[in-house]
C-alpha positions in Angstrom: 7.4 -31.3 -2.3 9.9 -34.0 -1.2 10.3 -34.9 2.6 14.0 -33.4 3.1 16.7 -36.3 3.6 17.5 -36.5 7.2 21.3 -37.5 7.9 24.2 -35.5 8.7 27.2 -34.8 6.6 29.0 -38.3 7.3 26.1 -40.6 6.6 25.8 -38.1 3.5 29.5 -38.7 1.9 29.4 -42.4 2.9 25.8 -42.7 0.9 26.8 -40.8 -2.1 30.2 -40.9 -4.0 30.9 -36.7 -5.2 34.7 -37.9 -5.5 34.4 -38.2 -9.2 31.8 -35.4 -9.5 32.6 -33.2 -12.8 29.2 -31.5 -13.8 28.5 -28.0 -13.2 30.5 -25.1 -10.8 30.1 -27.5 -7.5 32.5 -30.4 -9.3 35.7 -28.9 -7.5 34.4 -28.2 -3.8 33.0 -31.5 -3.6 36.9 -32.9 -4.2 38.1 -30.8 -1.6 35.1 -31.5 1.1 33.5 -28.3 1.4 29.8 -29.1 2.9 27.5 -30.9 0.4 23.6 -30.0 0.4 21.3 -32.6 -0.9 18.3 -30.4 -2.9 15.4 -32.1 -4.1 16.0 -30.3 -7.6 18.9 -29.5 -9.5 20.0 -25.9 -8.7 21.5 -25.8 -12.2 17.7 -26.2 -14.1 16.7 -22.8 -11.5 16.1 -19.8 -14.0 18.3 -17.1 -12.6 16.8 -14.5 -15.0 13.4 -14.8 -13.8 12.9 -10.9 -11.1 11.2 -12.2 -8.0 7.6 -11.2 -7.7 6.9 -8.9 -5.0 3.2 -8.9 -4.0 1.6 -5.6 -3.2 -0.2 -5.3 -0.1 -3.4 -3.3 -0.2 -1.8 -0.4 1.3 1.4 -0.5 -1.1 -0.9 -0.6 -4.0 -3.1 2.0 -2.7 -0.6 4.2 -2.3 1.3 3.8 -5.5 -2.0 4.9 -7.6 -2.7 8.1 -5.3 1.0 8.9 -6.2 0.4 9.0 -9.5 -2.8 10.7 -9.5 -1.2 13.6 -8.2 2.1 13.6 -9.8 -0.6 13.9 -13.1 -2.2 16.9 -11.6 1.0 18.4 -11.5 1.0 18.5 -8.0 4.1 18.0 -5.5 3.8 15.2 -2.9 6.1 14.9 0.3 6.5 12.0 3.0 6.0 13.8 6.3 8.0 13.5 9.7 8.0 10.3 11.4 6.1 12.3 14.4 3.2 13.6 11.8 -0.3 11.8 12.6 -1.0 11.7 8.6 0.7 10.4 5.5 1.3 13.1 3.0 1.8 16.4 2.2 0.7 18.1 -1.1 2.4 21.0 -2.1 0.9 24.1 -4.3 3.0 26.1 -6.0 1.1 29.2 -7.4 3.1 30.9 -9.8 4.9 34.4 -9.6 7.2 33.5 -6.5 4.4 33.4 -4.2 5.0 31.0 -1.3 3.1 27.4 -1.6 0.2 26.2 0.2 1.1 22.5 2.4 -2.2 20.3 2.3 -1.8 17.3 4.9 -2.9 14.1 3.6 -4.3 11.4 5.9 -4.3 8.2 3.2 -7.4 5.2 3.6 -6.6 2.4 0.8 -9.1 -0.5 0.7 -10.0 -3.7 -1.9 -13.5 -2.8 -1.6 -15.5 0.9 -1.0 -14.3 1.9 3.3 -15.2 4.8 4.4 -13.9 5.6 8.2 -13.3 8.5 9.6 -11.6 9.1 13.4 -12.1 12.1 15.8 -8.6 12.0 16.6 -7.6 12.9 13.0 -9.7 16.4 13.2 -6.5 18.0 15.7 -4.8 17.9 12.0 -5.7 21.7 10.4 -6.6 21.9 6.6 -6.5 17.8 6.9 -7.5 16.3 3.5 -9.0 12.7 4.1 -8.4 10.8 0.4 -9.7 7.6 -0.1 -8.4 4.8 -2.7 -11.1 2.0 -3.5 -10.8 -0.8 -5.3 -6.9 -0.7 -5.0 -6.7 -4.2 -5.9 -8.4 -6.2 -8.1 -10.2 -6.6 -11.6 -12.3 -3.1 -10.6 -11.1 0.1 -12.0 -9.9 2.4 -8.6 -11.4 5.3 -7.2 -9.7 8.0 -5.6 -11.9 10.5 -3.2 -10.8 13.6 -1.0 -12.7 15.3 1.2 -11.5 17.5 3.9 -12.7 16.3 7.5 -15.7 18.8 8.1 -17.2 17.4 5.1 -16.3 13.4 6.0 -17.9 14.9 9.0 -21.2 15.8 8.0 -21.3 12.5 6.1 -21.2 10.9 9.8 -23.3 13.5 11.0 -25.8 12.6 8.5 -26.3 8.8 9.0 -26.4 6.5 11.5 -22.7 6.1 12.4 -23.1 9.1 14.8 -24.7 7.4 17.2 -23.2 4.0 17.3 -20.7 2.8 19.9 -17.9 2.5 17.8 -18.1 6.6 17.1 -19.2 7.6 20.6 -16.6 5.5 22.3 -14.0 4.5 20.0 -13.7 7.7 18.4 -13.9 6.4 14.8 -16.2 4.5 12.3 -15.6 2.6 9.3 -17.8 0.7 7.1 -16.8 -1.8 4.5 -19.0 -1.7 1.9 -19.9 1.8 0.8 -23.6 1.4 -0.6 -25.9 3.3 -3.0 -26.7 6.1 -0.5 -22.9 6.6 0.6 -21.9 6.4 -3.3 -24.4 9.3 -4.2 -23.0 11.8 -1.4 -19.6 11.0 -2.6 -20.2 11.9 -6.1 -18.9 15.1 -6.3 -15.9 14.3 -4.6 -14.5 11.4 -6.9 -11.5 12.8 -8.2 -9.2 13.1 -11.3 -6.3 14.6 -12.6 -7.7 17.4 -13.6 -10.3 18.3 -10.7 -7.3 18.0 -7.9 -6.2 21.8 -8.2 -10.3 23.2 -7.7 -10.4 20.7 -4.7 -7.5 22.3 -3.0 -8.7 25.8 -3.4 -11.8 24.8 -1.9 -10.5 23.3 1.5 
């Protein structure tokens, strides 16, 4: 990119003649002495119908394909309250009138396999813990729920339960899932089709 030209507006006009300007929508305000911008490219040659290209972060795009997941179960989704410690709400609606089951949703969207899983966040009854790996990228994503007793006795079962991050921090979270972690997460891998059975069982 060009170096911008450094001169104010006087140096400017007395540099470059725009009295006899004619091209393009800018011909007329030069005449009359509205302020002149020098660009190093012609604004004219800018394609205007091009959108702007809004990058997903992580998180946005992590979010976007749990949201579809469950509007394919057939499944309604809510925002919480600003003052709620999780991220969603999934709604159950049972048919015959009866009233609907709420299901608390605390989201954990990743590029690679995390799994974490805070103390803090088991204050939070009937708390679903979902997990969206692979949320960016070539690899296809994988959505997993588990409810926090069984995230729980995941910890319990390896190491993490006695490392300092758990004992003192309250929370652990590994970046890179592994063969073991995979295998105990198996069942919980969800679909479409499987989110209904996991909500009865919580």
């Amino acid at each position: 990119m060009k170096e911008p030209i450094d001169m104010n507006e006087t140096e400017m006009r007395a540099r470059f003649d725009f009295s006899k300007a004619t091209r393009g929508r800018f011909a007329d305000r030069y005449r009359n002495g509205h302020t002149v911008t020098l660009l190093d490219h012609d604004p004219d040659e800018d394609d205007m119908t091009k959108p702007t290209e809004i990058d997903e972060t992580t998180r946005q795009s992590g979010m976007r394909i749990f949201e579809t997941q469950i509007r394919e179960a057939g499944l309604r989704l809510d925002e919480p309250s600003k003052n709620d410690a999780f991220d969603y709400v999934i709604r159950a609606e049972p048919e015959g009138g009866r009233r609907g089951v709420s299901y608390p949703v605390k989201l954990k969207t990743s590029i690679h396999e995390v799994f974490a899983l805070y103390r803090k966040d088991s204050e939070i009854p009937h708390l679903l813990v979902a997990y969206v790996w692979h949320a960016k990228g070539a690899s296809e994503p994988e959505i997993y729920a588990l409810s926090y007793e069984e995230a729980l006795q995941i910890v319990r079962s390896k190491p993490y339960r006695n490392s300092k991050s758990w004992d003192e921090d309250g929370g652990y979270s590994i970046t890179h899932s592994g063969a073991e972690l995979k295998e105990m997460l198996k069942d919980h891998r969800m679909t479409p089709d499987k989110w209904h059975q996991r909500l009865q069982s919580i």
